[in-house]
C-alpha positions in Angstrom: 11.1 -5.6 -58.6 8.7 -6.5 -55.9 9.3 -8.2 -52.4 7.8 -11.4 -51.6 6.1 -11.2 -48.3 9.7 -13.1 -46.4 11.8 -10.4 -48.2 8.9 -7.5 -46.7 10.3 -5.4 -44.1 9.2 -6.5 -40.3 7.0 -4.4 -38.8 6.6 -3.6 -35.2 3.7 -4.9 -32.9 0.8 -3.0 -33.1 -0.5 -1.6 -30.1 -3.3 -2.5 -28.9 -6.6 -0.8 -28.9 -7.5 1.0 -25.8 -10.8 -0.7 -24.9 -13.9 1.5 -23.4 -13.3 3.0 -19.9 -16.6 4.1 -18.0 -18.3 4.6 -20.6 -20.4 1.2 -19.9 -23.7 1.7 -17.8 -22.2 -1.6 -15.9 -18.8 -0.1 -15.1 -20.8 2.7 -13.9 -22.6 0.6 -11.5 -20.0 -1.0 -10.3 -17.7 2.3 -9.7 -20.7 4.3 -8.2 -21.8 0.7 -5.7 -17.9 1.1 -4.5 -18.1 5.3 -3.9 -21.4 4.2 -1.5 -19.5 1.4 -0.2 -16.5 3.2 0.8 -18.5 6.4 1.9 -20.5 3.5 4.5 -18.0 1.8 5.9 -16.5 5.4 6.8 -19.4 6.5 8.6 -19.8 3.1 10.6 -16.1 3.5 11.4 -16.2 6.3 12.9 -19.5 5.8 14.7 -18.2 2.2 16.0 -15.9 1.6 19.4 -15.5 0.9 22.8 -18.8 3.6 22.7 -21.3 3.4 20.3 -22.4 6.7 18.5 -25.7 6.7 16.9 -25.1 8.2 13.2 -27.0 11.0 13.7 -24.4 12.8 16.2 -21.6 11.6 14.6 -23.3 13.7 11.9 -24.1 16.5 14.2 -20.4 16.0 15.3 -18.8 16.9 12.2 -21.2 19.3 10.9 -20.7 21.8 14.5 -24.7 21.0 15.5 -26.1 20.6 18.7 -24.1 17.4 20.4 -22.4 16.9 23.9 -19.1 18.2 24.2 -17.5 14.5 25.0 -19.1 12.7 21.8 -18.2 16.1 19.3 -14.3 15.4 20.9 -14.2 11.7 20.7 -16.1 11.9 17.3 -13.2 14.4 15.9 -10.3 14.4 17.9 -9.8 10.1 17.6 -12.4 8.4 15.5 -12.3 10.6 12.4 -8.6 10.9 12.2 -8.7 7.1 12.7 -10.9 6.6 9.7 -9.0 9.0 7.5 -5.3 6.8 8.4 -7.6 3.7 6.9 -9.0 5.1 4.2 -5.3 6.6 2.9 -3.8 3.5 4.3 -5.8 0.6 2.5 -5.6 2.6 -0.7 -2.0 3.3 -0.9 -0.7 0.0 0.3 -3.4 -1.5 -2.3 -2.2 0.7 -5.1 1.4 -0.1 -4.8 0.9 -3.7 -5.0 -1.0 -3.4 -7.7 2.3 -1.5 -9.6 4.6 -4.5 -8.0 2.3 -7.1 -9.5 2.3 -5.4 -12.9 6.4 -4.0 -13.0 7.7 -7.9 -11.9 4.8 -9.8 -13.9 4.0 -12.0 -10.5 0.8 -12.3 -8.9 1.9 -13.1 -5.4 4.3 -9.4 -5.7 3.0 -7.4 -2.8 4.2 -3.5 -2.0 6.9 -4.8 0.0 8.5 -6.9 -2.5 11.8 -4.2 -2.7 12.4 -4.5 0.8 10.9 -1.5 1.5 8.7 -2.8 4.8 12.0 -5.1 6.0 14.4 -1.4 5.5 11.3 0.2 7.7 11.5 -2.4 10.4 15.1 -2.1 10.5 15.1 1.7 11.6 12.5 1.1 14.1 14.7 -1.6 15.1 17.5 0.8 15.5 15.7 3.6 17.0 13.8 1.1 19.6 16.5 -1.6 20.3 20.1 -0.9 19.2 19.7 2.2 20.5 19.4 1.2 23.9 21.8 -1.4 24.0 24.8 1.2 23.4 23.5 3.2 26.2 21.6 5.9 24.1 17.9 6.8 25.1 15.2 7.4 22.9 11.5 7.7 23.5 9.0 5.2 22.0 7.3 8.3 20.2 5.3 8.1 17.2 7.0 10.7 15.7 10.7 9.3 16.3 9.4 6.0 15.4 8.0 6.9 11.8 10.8 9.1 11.4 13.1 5.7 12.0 10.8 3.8 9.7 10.8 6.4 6.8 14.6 6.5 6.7 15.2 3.1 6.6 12.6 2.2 4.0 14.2 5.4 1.9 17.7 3.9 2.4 16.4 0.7 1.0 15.0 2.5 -1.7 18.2 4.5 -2.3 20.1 0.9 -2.4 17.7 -0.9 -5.1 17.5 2.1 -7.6 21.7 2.3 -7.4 21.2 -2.0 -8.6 18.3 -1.1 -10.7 20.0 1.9 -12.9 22.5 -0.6 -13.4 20.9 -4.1 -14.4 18.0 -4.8 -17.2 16.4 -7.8 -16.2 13.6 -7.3 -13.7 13.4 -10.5 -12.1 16.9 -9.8 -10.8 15.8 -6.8 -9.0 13.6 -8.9 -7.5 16.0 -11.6 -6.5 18.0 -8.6 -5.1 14.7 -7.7 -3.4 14.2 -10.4 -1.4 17.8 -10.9 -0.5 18.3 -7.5 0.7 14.9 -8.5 3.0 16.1 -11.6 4.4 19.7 -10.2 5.3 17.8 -6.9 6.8 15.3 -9.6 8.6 18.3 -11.3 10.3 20.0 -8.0 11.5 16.5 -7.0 13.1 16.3 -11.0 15.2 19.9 -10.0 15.9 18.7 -6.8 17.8 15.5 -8.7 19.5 17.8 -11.3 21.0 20.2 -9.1 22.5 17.1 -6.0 23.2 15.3 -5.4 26.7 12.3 -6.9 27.5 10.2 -2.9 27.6 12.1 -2.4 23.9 11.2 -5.7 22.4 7.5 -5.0 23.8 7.4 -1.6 21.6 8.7 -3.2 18.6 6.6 -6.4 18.7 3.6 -3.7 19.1 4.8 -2.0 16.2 4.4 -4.6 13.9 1.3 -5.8 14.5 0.2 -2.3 12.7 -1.9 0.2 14.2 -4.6 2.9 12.7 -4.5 5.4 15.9 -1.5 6.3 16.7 -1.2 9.2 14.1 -2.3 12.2 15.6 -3.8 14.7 13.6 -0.4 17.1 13.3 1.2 13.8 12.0 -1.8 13.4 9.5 -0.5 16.6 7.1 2.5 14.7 6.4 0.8 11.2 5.8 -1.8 12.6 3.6 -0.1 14.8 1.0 2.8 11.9 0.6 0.1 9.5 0.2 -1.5 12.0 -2.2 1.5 12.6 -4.0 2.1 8.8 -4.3 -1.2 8.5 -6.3 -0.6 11.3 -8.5 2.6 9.3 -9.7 0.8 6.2 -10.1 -1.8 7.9 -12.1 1.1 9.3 -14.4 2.4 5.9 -14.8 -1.0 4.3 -15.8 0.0 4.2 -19.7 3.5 2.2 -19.0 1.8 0.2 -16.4 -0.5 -1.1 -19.4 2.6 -1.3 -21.8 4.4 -3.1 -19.3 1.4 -6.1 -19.2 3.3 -7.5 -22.6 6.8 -7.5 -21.5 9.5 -5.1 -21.3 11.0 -6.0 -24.9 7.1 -5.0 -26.1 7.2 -1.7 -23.9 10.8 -1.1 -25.3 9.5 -1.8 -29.0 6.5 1.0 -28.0 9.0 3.8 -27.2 8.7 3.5 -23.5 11.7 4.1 -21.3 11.8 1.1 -19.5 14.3 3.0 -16.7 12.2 5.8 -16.4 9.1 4.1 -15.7 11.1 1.8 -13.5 12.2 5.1 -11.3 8.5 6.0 -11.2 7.2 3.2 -9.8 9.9 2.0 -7.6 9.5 6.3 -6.3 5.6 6.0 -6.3 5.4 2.9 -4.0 8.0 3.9 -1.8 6.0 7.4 -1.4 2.2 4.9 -0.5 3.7 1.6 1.5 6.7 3.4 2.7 4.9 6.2 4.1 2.1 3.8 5.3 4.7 1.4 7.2 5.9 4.4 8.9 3.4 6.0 10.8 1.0 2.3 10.7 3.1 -0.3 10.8 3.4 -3.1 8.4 -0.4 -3.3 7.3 0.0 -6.9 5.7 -2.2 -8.8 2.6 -4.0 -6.0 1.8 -1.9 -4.7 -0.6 -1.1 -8.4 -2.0 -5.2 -9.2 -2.4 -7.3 -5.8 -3.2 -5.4 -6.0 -6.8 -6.7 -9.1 -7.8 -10.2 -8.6 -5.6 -10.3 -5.5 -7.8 -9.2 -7.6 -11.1 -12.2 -10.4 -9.9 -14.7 -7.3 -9.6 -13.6 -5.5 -13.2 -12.4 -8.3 -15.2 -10.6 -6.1 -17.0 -6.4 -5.8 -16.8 -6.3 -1.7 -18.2 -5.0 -0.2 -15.5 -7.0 3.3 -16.4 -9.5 1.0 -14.8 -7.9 -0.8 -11.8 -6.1 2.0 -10.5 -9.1 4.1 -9.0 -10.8 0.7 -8.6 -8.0 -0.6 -6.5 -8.0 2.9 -4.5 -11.5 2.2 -3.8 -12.0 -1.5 -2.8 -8.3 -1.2 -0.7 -10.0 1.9 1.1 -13.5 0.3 1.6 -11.9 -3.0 2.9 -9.1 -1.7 5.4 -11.9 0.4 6.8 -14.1 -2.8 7.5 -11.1 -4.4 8.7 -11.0 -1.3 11.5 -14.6 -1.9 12.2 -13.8 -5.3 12.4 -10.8 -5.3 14.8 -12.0 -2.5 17.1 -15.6 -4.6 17.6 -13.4 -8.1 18.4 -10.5 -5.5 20.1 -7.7 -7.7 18.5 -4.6 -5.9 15.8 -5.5 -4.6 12.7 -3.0 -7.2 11.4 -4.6 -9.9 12.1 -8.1 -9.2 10.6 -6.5 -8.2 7.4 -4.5 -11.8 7.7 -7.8 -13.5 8.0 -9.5 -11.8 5.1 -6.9 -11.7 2.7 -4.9 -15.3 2.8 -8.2 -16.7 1.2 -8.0 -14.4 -1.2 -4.4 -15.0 -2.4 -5.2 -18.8 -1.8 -7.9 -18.4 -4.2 -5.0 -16.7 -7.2 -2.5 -19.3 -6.2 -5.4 -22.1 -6.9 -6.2 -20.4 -10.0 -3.4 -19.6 -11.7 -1.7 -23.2 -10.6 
């Protein structure tokens, strides 16, 4: 007897079809425009300062030719390291809040949405203020004070995974998220009102971010966790795309939702926790170069967006550097000023 199409079996969603990459002589363009970009803005950073250095002996810096000593050590031992922190920096904070957008479904997620920046501030907190006030001395190194940062940013961590193994619904992680942010927020006043005046200096300086305080010892742990941070947000691309439709859709599609969850949650840790460590909290960048990236593309596949967002984060922090070391003011407030208009303009738009 045959079924009528009610009594037919339901079927589950399709997928969708995976749409052309780079094969377009436009997306070729526009990838290749962004390479040159990027690879500009490094050179100008490095060549711009308190001292300008034509381009030619920056080149003849890096490449061992004929250059005065001073320029080959400034060129090397400050400027290129600098330019390396903001090219790692602005990709891996953009990355991440480009995986936070997509995981929570929100537009106006950033990479510190779990709390990880607040948990970071709260060791430096500890390391630079309580530590003081029960008679313990520590010196404001950069070393000790990443160190403080990475461990509280991986306690954090440690703290939303336990919550997130246990509940389903994503928006409450991110309820959780914010709560855990504002309570860690008030312990962190709590230490400034009762701190020193030389400790609350450090940590205010802290937080306005900084590009040159990793030395180049410091920069082989900042660049393979950064590295390894990409590599896992390159694995994730396929349930970053499943998760656009919903986590029922994803579940429908075989994906396990947990799994993916652990990536991502482990993957942006590794970029903006790292980041906030040994730099600071490096603020908007990571909330705007997704959707900058999104404008550019017009495309939501995130086989797309992921090296696009490495790219335009990279290319933008570095002008922001440029920027902040012509006008001498913190590399906070430059990427304030560039990137409020840009959330502005996705709050306007998506009403």
């Amino acid at each position: 007897m045959l079924r009528t199409q009610s009594e037919a079996p339901a079927r589950k969603p399709a997928a969708p079809a995976p749409k052309p990459l780079i094969h377009s002589h436009k997306m070729r363009i526009t990838f290749t425009t962004l390479i040159i970009l990027t690879f500009l803005l490094f050179s100008l950073d490095i060549a711009s300062g308190s001292t300008s250095i034509p381009l030619p002996q920056v080149w003849a810096a890096l490449s061992g030719g004929d250059c005065p000593p001073a320029v080959a050590r400034i060129v090397v031992n400050i400027r290129l390291i600098k330019a390396i922190v903001a090219l790692l920096a602005g990709a891996a904070v953009s990355v991440s809040g480009l995986q936070m957008q997509t995981l929570f479904r929100n537009p106006l997620a950033g990479p510190y949405v779990l709390g990880i920046s607040s948990g970071a501030s709260l060791g430096v907190a500890l390391f630079l203020l309580g530590a003081p006030l029960f008679g313990i001395s520590t010196a404001a190194s950069a070393l000790g004070i990443a160190g403080a940062a990475w461990i509280g940013a991986a306690a954090v961590l440690l703290i939303v995974g336990a919550v997130a193994s246990r509940i389903k619904d994503i928006m409450v992680i991110l309820i959780l998220g914010m709560m855990f942010s504002s309570g860690i927020s008030a312990v962190v006043q709590i230490l400034q009102y009762l701190s020193r005046d030389e400790s609350l200096k450090a940590f205010v300086i802290w937080t306005m971010g900084s590009l040159g305080d990793v030395t180049f010892s410091q920069l082989w742990i900042l660049l393979p966790a950064v590295a390894v941070g990409l590599a896992l947000a390159v694995a994730a691309i396929k349930p970053l795309n499943l998760l656009l439709f919903g986590e029922e859709y994803a579940r429908t599609m075989g994906l396990g939702v947990k799994r993916s969850r652990t990536l991502l949650f482990l993957s942006t840790t590794l970029l903006a926790g790292t980041v906030t460590a040994f730099c600071g909290p490096i603020g908007f960048i990571g909330l705007a170069m997704p959707h900058v990236t999104r404008m550019i593309f017009r495309t939501s596949d995130h086989r797309i967006l992921v090296p696009g967002t490495v790219l335009t984060g990279a290319s933008v922090l570095l002008l922001c550097d440029i920027i902040s070391k012509l006008l001498t003011l913190p590399i906070n407030s430059i990427t304030a000023l560039l990137g409020i208009p840009v959330v502005i303009l996705v709050v306007l738009k998506t009403k």
